[in-house]
C-alpha positions in Angstrom: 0.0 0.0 0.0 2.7 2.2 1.2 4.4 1.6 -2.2 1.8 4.0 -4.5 1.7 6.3 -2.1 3.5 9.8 -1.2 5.5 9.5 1.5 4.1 12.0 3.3 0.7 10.6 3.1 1.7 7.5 3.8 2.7 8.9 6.9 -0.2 10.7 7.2 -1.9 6.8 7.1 0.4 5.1 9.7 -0.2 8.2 11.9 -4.5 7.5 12.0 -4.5 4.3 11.7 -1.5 4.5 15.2 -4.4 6.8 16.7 -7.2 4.9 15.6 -5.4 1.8 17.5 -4.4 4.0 20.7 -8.1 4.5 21.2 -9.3 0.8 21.5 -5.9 0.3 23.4 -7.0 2.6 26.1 -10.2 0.6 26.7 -8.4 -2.3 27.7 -6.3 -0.2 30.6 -6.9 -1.3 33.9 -10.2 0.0 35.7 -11.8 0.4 32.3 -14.1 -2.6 32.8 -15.4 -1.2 36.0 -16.4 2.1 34.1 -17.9 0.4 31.3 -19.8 -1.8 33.9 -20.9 0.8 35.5 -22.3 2.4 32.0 -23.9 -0.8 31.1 -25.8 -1.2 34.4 -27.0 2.9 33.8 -28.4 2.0 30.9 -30.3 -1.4 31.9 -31.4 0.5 35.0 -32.5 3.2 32.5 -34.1 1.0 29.9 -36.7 -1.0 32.9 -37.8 2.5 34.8 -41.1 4.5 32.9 -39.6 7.7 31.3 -39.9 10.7 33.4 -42.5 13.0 33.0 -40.9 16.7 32.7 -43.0 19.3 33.7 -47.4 19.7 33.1 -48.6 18.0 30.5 -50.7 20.6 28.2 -53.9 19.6 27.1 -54.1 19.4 23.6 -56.8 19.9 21.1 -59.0 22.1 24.5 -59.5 26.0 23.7 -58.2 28.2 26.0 -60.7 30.4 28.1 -60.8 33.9 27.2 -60.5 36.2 30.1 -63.7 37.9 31.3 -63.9 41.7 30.3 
């Protein structure tokens, strides 16, 4: 691959695809399972609780009372 290339871009590629690798090689530090534990059990505590209701619900489709003069 490297042969049709400039060299300078195929520096360019060995330097994202090194970045690209760092990434997934940082999940696998220590103390990374416990955060994506935690993350996992957020979302399945998440995904069985009813959605929260934010604030009163508007009627819809009811006219609003004009003020008496």
């Amino acid at each position: 691959m490297s042969d049709d290339l400039d060299p300078r871009e195929a520096e360019r590629v060995r330097r994202r695809d090194r970045e690209a690798a760092a990434e997934q090689r940082a999940l696998m530090k220590p103390g990374m399972g416990k955060v994506f534990k935690q993350i996992q059990d957020t979302q399945a505590k998440a995904a069985k609780e009813p959605p929260k209701r934010r604030g009163r619900a508007k009627p819809v489709g009811k006219p609003r009372r004009e003020p008496r003069p």
